[in-house]
C-alpha positions as a Markdown table, in Angstrom:
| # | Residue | x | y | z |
|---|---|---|---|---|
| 1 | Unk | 45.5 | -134.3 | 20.3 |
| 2 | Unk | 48.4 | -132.2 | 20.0 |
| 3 | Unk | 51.0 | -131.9 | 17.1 |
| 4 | Unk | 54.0 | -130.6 | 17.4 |
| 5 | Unk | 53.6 | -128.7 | 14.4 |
| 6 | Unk | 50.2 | -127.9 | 11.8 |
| 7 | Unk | 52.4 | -129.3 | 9.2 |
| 8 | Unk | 52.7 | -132.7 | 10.5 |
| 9 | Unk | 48.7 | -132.8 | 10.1 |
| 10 | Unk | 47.1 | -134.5 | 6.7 |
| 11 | Unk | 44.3 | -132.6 | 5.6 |
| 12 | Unk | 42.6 | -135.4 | 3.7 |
| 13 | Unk | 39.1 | -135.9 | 3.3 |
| 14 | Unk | 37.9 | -131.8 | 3.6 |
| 15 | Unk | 36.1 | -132.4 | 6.8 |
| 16 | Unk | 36.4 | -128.7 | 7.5 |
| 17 | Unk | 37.3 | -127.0 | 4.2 |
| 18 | Unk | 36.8 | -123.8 | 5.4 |
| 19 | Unk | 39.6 | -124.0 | 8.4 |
| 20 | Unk | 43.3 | -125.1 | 8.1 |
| 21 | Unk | 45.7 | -126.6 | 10.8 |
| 22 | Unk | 48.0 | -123.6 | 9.6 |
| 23 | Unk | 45.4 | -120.6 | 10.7 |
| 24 | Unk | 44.3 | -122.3 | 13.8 |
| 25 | Unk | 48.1 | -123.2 | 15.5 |
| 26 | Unk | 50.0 | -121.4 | 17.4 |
| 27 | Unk | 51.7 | -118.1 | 15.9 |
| 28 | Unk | 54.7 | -118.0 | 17.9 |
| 29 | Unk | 57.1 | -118.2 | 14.8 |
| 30 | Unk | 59.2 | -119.9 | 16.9 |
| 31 | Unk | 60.0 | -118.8 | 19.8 |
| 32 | Unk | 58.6 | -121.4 | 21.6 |
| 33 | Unk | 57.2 | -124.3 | 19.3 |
| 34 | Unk | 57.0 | -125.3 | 15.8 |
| 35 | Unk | 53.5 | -124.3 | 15.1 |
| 36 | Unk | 52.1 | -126.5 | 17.3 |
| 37 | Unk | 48.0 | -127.5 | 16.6 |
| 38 | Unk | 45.6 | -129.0 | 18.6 |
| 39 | Unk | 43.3 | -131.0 | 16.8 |
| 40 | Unk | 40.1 | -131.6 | 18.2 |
| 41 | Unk | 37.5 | -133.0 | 15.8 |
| 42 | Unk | 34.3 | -132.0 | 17.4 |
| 43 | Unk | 35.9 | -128.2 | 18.2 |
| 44 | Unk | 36.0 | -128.2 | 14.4 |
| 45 | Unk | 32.6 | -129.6 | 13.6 |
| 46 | Unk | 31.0 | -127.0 | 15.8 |
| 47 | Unk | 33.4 | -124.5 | 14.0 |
| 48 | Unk | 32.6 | -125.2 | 10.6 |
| 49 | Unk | 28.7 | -125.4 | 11.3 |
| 50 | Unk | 29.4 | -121.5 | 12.7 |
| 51 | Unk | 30.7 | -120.6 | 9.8 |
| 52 | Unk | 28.0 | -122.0 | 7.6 |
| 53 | Unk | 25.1 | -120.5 | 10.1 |
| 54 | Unk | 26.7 | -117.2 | 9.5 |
| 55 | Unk | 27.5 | -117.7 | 5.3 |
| 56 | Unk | 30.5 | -116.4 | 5.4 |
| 57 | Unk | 34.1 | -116.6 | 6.3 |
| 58 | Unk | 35.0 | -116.6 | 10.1 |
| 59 | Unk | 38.5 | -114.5 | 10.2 |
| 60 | Unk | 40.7 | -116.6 | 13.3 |
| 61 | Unk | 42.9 | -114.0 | 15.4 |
| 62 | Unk | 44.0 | -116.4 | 17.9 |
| 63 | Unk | 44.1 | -120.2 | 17.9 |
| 64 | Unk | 46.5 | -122.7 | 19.9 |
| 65 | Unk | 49.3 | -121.0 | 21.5 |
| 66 | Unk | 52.4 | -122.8 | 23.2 |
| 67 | Unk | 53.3 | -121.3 | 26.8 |
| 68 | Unk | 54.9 | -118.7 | 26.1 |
| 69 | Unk | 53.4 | -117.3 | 23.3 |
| 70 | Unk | 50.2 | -117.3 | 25.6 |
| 71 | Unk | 52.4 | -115.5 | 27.9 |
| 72 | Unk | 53.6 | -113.2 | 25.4 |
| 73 | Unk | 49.8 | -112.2 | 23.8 |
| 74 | Unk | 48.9 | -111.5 | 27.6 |
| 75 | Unk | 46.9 | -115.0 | 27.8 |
| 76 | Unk | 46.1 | -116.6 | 31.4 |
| 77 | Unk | 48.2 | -119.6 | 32.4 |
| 78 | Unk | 45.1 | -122.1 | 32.7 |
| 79 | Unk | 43.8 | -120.4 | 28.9 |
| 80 | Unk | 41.5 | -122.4 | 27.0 |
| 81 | Unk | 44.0 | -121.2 | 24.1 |
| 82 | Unk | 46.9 | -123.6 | 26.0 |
| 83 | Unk | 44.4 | -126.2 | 24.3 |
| 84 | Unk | 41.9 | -126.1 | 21.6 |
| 85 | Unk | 40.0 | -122.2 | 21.6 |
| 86 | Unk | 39.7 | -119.3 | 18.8 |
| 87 | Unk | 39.0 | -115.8 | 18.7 |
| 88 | Unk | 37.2 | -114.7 | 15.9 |
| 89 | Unk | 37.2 | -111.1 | 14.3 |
| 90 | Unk | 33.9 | -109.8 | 14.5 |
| 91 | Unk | 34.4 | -107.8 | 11.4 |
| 92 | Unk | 31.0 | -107.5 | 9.8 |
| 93 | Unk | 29.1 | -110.2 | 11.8 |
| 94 | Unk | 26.2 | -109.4 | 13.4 |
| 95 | Unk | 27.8 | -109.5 | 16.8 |
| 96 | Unk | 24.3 | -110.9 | 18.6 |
| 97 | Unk | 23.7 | -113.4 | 16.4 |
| 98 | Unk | 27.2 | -115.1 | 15.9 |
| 99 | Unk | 27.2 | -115.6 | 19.9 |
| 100 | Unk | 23.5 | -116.6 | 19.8 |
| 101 | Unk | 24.8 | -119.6 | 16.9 |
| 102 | Unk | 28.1 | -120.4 | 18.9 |
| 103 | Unk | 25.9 | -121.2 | 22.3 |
| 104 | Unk | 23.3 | -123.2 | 20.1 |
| 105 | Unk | 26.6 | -124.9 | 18.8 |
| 106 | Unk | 27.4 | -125.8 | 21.8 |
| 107 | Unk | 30.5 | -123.5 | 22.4 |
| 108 | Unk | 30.7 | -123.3 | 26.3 |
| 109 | Unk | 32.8 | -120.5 | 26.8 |
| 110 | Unk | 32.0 | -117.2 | 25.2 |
| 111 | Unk | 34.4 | -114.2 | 25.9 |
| 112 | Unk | 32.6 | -111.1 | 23.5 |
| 113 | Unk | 35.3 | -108.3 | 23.5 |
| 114 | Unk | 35.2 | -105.0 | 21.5 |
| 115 | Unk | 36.4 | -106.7 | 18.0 |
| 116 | Unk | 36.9 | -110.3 | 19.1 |
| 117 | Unk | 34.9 | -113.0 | 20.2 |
| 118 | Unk | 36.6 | -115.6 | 22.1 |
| 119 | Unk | 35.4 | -119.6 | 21.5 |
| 120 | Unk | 35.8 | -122.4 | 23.8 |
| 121 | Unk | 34.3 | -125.9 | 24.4 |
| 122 | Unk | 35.2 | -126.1 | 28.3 |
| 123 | Unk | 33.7 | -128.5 | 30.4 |
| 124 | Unk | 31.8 | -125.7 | 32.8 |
| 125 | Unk | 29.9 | -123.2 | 30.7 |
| 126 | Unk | 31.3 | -119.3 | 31.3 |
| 127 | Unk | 30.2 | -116.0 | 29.5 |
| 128 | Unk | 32.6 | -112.8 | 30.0 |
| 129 | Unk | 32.8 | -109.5 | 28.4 |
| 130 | Unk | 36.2 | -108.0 | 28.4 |
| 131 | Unk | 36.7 | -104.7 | 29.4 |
| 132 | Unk | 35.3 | -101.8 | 26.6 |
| 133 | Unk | 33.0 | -104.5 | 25.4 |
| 134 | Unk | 29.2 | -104.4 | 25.2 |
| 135 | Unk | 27.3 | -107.1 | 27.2 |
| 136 | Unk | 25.2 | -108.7 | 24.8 |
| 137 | Unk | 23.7 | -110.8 | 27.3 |
């Protein structure tokens, strides 16, 4: 479901402590939404349960993004992004592992770039590595 804007979503009940509506909507500032947020409860679930496998914090670069911030950041038109999809920093992760958890998690599209790793639930399974990256397939 989309909201026009994170703030216009309750955070009641802590279902996902660890991720806010705020850090997962889009970061236009603006210039073409209010924030908007796509909530999708089971996107969460499976994000949350990645961030416990891996015991500790999951840093989100990218979540929803309105048209043209998409456009802006360089994002496809059709990008899972337009919807519900995150790209986490891999920072200090162990980068094999968090995409071994995220495919047990049932994360269906995996894009593993040089710092990022790009999340997705899409309805036919795809694995890329971006350009620089290394396959960890």
């Amino acid at each position: 479901m989309l909201y026009a804007s994170y703030r216009d979503v309750s955070r009641a009940g802590g279902r996902w402590p660890h991720f806010t509506p705020q850090e997962l909507a889009c970061r236009c500032g603006g210039r073409g939404c209010r924030g908007a947020y796509w909530h999708d409860a089971a996107f969460l679930d499976a994000l949350e349960a990645l961030r416990a496998e891996m015991g500790r914090p999951l840093k989100i670069n990218s979540g929803h993004r309105c048209a043209i911030w998409n456009a802006v950041v360089g994002g496809v038109p059709n990008s899972q992004h337009r919807r519900i999809a995150v790209d986490i920093a891999f920072q200090k992760h162990d980068r094999r592992a968090i995409v071994a958890a995220a495919e047990r998690l049932g994360f269906t599209g995996i894009g593993i770039a040089k710092s990022f790793l790009h999340l997705d639930r899409r309805e036919t399974p795809a694995r890329w590595t971006y350009p620089g990256a290394e396959d960890l397939s």
